[in-house]
C-alpha positions as CSV (number, residue, x, y, z in Angstrom):
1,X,-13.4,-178.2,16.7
2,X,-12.8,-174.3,16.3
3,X,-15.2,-172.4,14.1
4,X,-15.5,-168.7,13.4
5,X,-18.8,-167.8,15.6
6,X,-20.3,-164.1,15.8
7,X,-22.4,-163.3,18.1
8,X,-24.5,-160.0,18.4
9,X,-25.7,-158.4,21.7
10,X,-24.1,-160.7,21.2
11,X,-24.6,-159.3,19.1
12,X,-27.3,-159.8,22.0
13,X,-24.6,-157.3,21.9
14,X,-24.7,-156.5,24.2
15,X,-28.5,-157.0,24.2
16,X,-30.0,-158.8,27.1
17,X,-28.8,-157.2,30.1
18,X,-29.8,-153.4,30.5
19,X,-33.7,-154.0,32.3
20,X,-32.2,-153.7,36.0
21,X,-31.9,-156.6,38.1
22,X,-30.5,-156.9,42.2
23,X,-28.0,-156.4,43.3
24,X,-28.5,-152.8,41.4
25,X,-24.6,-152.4,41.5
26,X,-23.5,-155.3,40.2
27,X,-25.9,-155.3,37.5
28,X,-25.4,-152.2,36.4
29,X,-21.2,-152.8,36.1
30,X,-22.4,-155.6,34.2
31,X,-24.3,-153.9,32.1
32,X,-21.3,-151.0,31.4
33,X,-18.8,-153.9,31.1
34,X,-20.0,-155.4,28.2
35,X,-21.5,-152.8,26.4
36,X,-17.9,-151.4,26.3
37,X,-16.4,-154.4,25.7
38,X,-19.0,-154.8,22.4
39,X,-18.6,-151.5,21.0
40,X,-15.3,-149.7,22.9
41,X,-12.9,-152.5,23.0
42,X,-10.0,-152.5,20.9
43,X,-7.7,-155.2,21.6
44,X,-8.9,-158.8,22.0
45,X,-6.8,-159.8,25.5
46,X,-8.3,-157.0,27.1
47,X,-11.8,-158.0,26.1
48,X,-11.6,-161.3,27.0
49,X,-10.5,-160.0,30.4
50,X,-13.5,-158.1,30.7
51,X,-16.3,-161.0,29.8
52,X,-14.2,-162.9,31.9
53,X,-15.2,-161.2,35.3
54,X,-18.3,-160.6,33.7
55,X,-19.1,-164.0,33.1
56,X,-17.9,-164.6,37.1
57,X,-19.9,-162.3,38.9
58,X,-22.8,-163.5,36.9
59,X,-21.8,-167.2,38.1
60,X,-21.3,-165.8,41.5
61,X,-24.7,-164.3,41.8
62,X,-26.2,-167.1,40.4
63,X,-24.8,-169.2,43.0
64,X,-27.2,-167.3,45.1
65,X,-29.8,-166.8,43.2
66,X,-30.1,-169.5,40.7
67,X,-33.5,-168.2,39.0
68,X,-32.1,-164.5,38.6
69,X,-32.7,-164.3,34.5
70,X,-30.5,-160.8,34.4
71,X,-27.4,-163.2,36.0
72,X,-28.6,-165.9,33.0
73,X,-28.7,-163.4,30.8
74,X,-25.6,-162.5,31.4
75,X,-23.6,-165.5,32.0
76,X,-24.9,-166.1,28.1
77,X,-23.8,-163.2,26.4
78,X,-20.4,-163.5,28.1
79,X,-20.1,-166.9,26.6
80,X,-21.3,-165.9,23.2
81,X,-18.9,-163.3,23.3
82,X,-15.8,-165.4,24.3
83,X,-17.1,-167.9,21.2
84,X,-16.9,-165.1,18.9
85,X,-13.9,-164.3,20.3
86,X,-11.9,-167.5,20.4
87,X,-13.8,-169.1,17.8
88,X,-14.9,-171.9,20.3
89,X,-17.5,-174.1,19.3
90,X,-18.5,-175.7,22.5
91,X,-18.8,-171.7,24.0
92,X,-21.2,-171.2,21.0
93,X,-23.5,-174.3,21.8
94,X,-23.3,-173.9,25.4
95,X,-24.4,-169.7,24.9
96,X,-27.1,-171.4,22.4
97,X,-28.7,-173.4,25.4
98,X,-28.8,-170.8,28.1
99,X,-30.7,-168.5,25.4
100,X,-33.3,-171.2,24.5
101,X,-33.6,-172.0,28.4
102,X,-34.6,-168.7,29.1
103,X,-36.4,-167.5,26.4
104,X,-38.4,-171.5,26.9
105,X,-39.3,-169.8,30.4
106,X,-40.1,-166.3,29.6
107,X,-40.9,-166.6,25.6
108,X,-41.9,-162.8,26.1
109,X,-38.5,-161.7,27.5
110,X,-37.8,-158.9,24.2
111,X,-33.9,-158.9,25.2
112,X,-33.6,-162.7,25.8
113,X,-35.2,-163.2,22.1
114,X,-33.1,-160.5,20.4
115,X,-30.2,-162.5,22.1
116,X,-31.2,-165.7,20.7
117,X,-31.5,-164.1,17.3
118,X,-28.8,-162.6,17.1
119,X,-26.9,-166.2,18.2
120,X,-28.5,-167.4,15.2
121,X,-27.7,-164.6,12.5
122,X,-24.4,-164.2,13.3
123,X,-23.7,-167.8,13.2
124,X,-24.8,-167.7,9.8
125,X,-23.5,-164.8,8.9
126,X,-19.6,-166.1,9.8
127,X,-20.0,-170.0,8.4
128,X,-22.8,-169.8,5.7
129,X,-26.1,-171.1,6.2
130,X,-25.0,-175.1,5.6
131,X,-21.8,-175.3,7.9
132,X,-23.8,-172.7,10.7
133,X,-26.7,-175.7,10.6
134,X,-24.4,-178.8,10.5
135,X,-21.7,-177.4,12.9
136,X,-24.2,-175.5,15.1
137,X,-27.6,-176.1,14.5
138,X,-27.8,-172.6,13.6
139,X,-31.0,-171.5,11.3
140,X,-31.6,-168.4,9.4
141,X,-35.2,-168.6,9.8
142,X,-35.3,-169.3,13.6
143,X,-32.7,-166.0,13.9
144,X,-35.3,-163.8,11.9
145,X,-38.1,-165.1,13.7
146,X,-36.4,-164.4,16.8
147,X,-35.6,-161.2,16.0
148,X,-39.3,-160.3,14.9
149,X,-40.6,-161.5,17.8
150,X,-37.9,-159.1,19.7
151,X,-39.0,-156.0,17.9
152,X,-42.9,-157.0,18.3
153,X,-42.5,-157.2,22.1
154,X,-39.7,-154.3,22.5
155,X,-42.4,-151.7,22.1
156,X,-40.7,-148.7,20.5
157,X,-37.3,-149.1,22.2
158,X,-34.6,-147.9,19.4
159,X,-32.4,-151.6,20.6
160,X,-34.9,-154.1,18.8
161,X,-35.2,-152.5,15.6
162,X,-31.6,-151.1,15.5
163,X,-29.9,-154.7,16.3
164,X,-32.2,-156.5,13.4
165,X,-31.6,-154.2,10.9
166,X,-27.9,-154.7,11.7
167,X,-28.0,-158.4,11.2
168,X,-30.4,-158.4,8.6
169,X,-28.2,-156.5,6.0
170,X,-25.1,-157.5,7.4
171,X,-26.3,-160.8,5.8
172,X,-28.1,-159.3,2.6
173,X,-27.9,-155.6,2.4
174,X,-30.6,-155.5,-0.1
175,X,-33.0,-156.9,2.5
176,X,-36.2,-154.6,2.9
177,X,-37.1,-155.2,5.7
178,X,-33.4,-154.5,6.7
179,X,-33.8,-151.4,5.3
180,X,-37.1,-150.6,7.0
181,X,-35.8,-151.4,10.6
182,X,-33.0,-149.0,10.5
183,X,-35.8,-146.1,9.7
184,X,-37.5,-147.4,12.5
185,X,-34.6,-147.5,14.9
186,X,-33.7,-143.8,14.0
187,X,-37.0,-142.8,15.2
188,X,-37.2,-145.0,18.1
189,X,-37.3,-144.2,21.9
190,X,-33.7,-144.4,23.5
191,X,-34.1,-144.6,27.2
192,X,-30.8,-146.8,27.8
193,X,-27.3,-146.2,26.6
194,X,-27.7,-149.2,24.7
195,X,-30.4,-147.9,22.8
196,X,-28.6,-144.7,21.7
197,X,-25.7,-146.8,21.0
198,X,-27.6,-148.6,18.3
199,X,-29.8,-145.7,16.8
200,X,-26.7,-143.8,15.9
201,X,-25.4,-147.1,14.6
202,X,-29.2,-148.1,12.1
203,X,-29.0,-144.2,11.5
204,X,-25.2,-144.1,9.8
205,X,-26.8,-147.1,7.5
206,X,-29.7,-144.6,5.8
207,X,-27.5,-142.9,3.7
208,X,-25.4,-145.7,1.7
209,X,-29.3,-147.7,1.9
210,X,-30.8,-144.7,-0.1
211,X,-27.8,-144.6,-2.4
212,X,-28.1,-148.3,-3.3
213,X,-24.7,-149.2,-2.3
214,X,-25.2,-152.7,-1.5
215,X,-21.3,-153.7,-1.1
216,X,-20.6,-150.5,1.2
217,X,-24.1,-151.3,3.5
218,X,-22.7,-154.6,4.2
219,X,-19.4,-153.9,5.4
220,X,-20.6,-150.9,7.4
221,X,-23.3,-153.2,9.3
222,X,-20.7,-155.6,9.7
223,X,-18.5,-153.5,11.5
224,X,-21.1,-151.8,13.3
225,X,-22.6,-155.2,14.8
226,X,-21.2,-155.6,18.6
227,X,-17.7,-156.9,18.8
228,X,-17.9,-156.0,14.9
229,X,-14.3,-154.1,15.2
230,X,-12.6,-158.0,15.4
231,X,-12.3,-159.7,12.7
């Protein structure tokens, strides 16, 4: 069964993998990889080309290392990504249980529950809230509750606040709290690319937020969500 899956940084766009991990190197290409391929790429053979050796260097290191969470954390998104990108269900529930493995061991990991969130959101936001459940077990309530618990534990990292108010209004750009996050994102700390990335991203929301236009702050956080420029 093929169904239309979007994931955020996968929308964890890119979200879980920029806290530094051994080997520095590796992780760091890792890191550059997908963020590129989330907000840069343009063409969806070349993107899958990139999560591909992503996805295999994580597998590689993990062979190593099997508890290394960044390598987890990575292997995920890359398979989250692919889903959205080949519309695969059995990518989107296999990406679903590495995020609820890791965030079941580390509950506080902030990028692993943004991740997680995110799975959840953009699942709904692509089949509805009925066919996300039935096809995926996919739940509106358990993505927002991720995605509080990721902004709660991110501290005042741009990333957290920046990605939720993405999904939120991508879903319902009327939401307030939607609304609110994307305030707080342009005010947030940006220590990473990532984090940049995504302020300048909640920050060109404000404006069409503050002139009520509901139809044109959907659209815009749609296609500002990671891998947001496929369709």
């Amino acid at each position: 069964m093929m169904v239309r899956f979007g994931t955020g940084l996968a929308t964890a766009g890119a979200v879980a993998l920029w806290c530094g991990a051994a080997p520095a190197v590796a992780a760091e290409s890792s890191r550059e990889t997908l963020t590129q391929t989330a907000f840069g790429a343009s063409d969806r053979p070349s993107a899958l080309r990139q999560i591909a050796n992503v996805e295999a260097n994580a597998a590689a290191t993990l062979l190593r290392s099997p508890g290394d969470v960044e390598a987890q954390l990575t292997r995920a998104l890359a398979t989250s990504y692919r889903a959205k990108l080949t519309n695969s269900r059995a990518d989107a529930l296999q990406a679903k249980a590495q995020f609820e493995a890791i965030t079941a061991r580390n509950p506080r990991d902030a990028e692993a529950q943004a991740a997680l969130g995110a799975w959840h959101l953009s699942a709904v936001k692509s089949l509805g809230g009925l066919v996300a459940r039935g096809a995926l077990g996919a739940r509106k309530a358990s993505g927002l509750d991720a995605l509080d618990r990721a902004v709660a534990l991110g501290g005042q990292r741009a990333l957290f606040p920046g990605l939720a108010a993405l999904l939120r209004l991508a879903i319902d750009p009327k939401d307030p709290v939607g609304a609110s996050l994307a305030e707080t994102a342009a005010r947030a700390a940006t220590p990473t690319a990532l984090d940049r990335i995504l302020q300048r991203r909640a920050v060109l929301l404000i404006a069409p937020l503050k002139n009520g236009d509901a139809r044109g702050v959907q659209a815009l956080a749609n296609r500002l969500l990671p891998l947001g420029q496929f369709k």
